[in-house]
Residue frames as a rotation matrix with the C-alpha (Angstrom) as fourth column:
UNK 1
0.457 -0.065 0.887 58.62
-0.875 -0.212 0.435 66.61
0.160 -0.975 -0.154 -32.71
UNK 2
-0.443 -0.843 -0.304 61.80
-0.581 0.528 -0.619 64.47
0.683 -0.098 -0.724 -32.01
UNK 3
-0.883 -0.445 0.148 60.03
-0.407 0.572 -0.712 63.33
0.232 -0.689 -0.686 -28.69
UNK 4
0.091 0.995 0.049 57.00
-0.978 0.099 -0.185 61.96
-0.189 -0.031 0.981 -29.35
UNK 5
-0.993 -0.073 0.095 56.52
-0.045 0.964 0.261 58.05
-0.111 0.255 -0.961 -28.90
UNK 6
-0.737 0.582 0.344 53.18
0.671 0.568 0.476 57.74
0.082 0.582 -0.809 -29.52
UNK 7
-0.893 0.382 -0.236 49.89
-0.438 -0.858 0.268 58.95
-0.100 0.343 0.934 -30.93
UNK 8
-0.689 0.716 0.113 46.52
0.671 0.689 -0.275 57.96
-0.275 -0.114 -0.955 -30.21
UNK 9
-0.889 0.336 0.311 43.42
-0.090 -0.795 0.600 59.24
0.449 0.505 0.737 -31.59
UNK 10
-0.852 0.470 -0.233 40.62
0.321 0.117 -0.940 60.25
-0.414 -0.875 -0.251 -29.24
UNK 11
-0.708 0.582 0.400 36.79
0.343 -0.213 0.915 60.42
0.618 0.785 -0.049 -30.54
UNK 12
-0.764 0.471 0.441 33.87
-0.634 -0.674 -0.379 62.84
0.118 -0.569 0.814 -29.23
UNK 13
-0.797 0.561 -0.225 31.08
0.274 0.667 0.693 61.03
0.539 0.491 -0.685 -29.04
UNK 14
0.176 0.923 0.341 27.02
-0.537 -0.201 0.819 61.32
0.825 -0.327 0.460 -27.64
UNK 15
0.547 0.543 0.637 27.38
-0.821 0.498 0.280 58.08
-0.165 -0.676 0.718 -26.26
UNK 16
-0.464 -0.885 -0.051 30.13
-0.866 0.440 0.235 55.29
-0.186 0.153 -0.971 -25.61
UNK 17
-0.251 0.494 0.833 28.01
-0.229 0.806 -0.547 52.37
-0.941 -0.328 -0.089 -25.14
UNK 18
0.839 0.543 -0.009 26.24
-0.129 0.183 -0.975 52.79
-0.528 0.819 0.223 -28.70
UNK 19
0.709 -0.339 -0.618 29.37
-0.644 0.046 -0.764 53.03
0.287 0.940 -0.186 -30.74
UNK 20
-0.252 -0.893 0.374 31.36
-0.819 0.402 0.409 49.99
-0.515 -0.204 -0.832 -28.98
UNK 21
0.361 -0.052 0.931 30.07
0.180 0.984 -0.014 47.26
-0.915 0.173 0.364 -31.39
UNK 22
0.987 -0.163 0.004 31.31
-0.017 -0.128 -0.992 48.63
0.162 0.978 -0.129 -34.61
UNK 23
0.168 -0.909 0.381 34.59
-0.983 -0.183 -0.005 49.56
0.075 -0.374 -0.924 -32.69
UNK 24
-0.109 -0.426 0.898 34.45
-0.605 0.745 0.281 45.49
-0.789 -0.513 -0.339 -31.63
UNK 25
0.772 0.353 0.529 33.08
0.231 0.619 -0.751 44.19
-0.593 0.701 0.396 -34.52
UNK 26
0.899 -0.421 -0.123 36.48
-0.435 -0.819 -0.374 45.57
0.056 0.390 -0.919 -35.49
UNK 27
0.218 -0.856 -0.470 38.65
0.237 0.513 -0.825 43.87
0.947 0.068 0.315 -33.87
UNK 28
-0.151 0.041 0.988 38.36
-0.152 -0.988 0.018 46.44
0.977 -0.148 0.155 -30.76
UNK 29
0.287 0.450 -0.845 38.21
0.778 0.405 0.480 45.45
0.558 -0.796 -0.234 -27.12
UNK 30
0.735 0.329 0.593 37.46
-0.236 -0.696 0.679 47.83
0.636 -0.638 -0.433 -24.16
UNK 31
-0.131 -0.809 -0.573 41.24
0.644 0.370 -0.669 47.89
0.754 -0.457 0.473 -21.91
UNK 32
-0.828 -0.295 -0.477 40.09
0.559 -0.356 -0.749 51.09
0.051 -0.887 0.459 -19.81
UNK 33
0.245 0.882 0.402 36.37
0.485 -0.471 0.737 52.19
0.840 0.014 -0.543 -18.96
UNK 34
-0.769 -0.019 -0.639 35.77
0.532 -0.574 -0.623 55.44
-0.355 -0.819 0.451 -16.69
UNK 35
-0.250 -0.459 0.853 34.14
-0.966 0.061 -0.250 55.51
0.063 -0.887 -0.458 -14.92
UNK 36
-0.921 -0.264 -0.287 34.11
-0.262 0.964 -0.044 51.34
0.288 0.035 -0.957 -13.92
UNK 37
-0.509 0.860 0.038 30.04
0.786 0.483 -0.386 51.50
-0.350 -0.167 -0.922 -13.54
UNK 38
-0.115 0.450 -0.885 27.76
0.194 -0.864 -0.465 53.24
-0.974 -0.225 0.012 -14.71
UNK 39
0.971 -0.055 0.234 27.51
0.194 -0.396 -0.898 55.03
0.141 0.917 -0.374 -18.57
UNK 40
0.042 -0.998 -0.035 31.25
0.869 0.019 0.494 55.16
-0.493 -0.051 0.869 -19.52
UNK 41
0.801 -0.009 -0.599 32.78
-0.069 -0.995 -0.078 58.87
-0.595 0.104 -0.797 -20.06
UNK 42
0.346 -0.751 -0.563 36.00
-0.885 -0.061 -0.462 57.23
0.313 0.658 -0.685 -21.43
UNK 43
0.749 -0.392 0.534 37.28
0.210 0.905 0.370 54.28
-0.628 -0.165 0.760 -22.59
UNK 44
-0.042 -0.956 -0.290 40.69
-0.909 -0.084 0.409 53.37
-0.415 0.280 -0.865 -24.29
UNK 45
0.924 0.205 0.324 40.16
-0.013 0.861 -0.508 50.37
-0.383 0.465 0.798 -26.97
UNK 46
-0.404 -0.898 0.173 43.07
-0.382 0.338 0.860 47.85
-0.831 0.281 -0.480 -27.79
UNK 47
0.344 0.760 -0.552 42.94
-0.721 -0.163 -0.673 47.03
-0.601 0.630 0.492 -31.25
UNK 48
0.941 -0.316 0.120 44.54
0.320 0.718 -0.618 45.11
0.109 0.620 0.777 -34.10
UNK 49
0.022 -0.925 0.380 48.48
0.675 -0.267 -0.688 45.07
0.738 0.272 0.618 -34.92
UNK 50
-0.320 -0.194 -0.927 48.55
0.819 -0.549 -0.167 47.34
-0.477 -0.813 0.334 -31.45
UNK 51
-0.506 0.520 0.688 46.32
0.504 -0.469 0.726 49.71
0.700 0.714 -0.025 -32.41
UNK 52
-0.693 0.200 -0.692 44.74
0.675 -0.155 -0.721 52.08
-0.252 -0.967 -0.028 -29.83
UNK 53
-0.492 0.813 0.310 41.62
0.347 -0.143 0.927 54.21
0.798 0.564 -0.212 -29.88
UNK 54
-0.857 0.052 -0.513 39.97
0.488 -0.236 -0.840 56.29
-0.165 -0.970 0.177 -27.39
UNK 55
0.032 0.952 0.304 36.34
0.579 -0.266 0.771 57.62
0.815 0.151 -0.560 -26.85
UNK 56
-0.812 0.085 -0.577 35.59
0.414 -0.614 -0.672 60.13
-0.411 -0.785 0.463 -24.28
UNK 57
-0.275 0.831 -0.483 31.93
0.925 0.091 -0.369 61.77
-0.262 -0.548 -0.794 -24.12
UNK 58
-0.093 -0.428 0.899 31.40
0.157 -0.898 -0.411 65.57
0.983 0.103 0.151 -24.86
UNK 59
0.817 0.571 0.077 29.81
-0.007 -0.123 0.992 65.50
0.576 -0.812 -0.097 -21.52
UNK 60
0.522 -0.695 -0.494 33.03
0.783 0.161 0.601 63.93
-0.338 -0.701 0.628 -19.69
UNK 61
-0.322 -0.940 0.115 35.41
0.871 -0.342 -0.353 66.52
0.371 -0.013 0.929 -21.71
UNK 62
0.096 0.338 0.936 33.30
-0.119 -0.930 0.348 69.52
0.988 -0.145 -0.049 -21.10
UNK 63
0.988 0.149 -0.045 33.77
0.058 -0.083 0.995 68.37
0.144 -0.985 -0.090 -16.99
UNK 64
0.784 -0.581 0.215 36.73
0.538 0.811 0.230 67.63
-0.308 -0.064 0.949 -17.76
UNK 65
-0.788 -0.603 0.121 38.60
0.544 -0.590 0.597 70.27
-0.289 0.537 0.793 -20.42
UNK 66
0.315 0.680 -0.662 36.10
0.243 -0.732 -0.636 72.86
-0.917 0.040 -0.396 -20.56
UNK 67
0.434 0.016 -0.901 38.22
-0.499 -0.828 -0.255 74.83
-0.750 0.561 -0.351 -23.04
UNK 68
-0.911 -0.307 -0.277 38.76
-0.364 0.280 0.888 72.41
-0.195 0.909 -0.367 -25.28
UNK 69
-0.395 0.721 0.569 35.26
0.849 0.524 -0.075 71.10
-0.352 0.453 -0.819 -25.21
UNK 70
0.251 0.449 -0.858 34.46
0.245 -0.887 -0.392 74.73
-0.936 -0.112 -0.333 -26.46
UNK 71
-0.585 -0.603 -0.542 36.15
-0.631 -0.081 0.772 74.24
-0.509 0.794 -0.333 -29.21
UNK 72
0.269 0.963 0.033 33.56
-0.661 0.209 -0.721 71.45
-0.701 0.172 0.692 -30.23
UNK 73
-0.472 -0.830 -0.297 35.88
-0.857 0.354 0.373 68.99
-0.205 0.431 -0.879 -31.33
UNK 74
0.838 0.544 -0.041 34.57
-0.537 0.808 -0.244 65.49
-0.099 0.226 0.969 -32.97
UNK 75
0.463 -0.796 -0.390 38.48
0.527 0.601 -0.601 64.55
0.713 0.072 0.698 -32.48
UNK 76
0.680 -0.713 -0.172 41.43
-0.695 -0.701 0.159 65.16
-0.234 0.012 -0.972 -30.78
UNK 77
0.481 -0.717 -0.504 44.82
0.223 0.656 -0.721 63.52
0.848 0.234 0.476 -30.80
UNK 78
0.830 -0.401 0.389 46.60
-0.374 0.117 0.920 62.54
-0.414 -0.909 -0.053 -27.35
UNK 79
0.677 -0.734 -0.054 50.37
0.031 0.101 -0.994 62.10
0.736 0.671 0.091 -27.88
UNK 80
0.888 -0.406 -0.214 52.98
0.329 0.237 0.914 60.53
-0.320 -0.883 0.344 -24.90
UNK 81
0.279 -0.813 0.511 56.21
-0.154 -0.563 -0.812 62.60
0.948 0.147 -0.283 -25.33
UNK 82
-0.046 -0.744 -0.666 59.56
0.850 0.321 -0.418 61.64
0.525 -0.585 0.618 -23.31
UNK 83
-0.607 -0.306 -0.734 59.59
0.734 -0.571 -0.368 65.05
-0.307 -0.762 0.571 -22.05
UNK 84
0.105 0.945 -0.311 56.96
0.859 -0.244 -0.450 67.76
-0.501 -0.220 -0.837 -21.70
UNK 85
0.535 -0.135 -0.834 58.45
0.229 -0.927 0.297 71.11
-0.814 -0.350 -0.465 -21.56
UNK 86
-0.387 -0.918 0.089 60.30
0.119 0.046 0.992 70.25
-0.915 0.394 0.091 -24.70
UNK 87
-0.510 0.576 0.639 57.84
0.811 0.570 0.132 69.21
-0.288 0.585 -0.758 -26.57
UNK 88
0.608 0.716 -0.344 55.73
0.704 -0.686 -0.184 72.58
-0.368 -0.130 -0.921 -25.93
UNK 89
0.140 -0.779 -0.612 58.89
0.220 -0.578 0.786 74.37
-0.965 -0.245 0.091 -26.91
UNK 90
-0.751 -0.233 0.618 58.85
0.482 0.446 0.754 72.48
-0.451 0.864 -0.223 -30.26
UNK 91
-0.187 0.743 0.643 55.37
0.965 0.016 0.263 73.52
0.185 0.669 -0.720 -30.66
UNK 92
-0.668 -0.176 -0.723 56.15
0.520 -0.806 -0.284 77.21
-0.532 -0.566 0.630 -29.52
UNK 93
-0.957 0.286 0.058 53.37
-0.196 -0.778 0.597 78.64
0.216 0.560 0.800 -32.37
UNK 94
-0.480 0.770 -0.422 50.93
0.498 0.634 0.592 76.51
0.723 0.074 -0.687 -30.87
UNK 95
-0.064 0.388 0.920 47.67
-0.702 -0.672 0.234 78.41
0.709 -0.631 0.316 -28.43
UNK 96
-0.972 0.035 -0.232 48.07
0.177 0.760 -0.625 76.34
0.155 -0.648 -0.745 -25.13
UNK 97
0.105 0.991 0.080 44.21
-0.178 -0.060 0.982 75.41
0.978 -0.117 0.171 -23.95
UNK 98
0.974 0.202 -0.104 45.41
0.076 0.141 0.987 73.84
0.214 -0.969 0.122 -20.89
UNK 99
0.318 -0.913 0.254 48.36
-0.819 -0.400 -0.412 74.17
0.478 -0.077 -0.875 -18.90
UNK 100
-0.469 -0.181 -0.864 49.98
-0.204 0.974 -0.093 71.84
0.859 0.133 -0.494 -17.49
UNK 101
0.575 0.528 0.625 48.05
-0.818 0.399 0.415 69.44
-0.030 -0.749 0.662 -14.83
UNK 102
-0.996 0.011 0.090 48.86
-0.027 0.912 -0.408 66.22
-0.086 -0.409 -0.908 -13.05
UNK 103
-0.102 0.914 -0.392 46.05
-0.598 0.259 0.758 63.65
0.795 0.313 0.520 -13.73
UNK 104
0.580 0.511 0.635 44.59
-0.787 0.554 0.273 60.74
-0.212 -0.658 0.723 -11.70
UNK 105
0.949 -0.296 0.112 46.22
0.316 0.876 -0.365 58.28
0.009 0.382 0.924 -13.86
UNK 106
0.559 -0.820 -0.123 49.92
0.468 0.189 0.863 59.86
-0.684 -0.540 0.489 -13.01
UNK 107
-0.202 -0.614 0.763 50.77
0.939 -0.343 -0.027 61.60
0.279 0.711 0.646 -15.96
UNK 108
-0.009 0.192 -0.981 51.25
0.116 -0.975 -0.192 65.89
-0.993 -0.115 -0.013 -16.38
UNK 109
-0.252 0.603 0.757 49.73
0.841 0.524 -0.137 66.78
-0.479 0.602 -0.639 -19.17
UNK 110
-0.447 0.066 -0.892 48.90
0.322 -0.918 -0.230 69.72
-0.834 -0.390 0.389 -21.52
UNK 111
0.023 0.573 0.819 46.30
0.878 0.381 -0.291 70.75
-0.479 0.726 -0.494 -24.40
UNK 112
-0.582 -0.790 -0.193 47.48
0.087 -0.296 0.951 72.55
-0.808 0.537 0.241 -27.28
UNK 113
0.616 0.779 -0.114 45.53
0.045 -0.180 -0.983 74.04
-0.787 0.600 -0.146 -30.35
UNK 114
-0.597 -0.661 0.455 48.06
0.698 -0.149 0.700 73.72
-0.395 0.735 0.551 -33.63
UNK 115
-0.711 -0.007 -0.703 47.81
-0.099 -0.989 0.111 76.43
-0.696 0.149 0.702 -35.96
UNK 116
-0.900 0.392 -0.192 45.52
0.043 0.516 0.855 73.90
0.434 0.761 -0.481 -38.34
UNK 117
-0.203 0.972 -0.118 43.19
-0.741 -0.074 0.668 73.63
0.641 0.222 0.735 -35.62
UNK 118
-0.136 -0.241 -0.961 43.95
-0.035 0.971 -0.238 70.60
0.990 0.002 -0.141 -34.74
UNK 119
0.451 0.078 0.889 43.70
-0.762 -0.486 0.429 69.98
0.465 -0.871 -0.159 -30.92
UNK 120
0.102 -0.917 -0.386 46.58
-0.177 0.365 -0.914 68.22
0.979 0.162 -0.125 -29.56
UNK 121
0.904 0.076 0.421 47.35
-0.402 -0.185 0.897 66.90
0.146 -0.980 -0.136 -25.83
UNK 122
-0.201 -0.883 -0.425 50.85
-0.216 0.463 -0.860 65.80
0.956 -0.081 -0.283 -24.96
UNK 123
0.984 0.047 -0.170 51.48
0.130 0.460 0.878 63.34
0.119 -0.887 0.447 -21.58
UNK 124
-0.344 -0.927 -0.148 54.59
-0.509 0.317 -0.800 62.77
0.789 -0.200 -0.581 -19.94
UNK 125
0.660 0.420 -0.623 54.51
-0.081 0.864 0.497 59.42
0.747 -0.278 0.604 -17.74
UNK 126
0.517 -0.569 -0.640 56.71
0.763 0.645 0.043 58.92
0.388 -0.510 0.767 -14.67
């Protein structure tokens, strides 16, 4: 996929809180926490050498992406792509989980099962 600029990898987890000191004791620091009190559903660690790293709950995805938390993922992979609709073209063998949406945070967005399995979200920003 020609328009992909980046790839971040996004872990399930029980609980954020327990697994941010290994993540810091890493190098890892906490750049976005949601929600901003409370038990965090999803954060977005900055890392070494620009390095990025995301946690998200099953709880938050299952409120969140239902049908991908059904899938019972212990990963996915979030990927910002210049242009959406292209991208989904590229990936034309792929089962779409979500269609597209507009988030909170301004992007439209869609989740995407490859034929491996894999589970796959593309963004488009702006």
């Amino acid at each position: 996929m020609k328009n992909l600029t980046k790839l971040t990898t996004l872990l399930v987890v029980d609980e954020i809180e327990a697994c941010l000191p290994e993540w810091q004791a890493l190098g890892y620091a906490v750049s976005v926490r949601v929600p901003e009190s409370g038990a965090a559903g999803f954060v977005i660690l900055k890392g070494p050498n620009h390095s990025e790293l995301m946690l998200q709950t099953r709880k938050s995805l299952a409120d969140d992406l239902p049908a991908v938390a059904r899938k019972k993922p212990s990963f996915l992979l979030y990927g910002d792509v210049a242009e959406l609709s292209k991208a989904r073209r590229e990936l034309g063998a792929a089962k779409v989980l979500v269609e597209e949406r507009s988030t909170f945070y301004g992007a439209t967005e869609s989740w995407l099962e490859l034929e491996n399995g894999v589970i796959l979200g593309l963004s488009e920003h702006g």
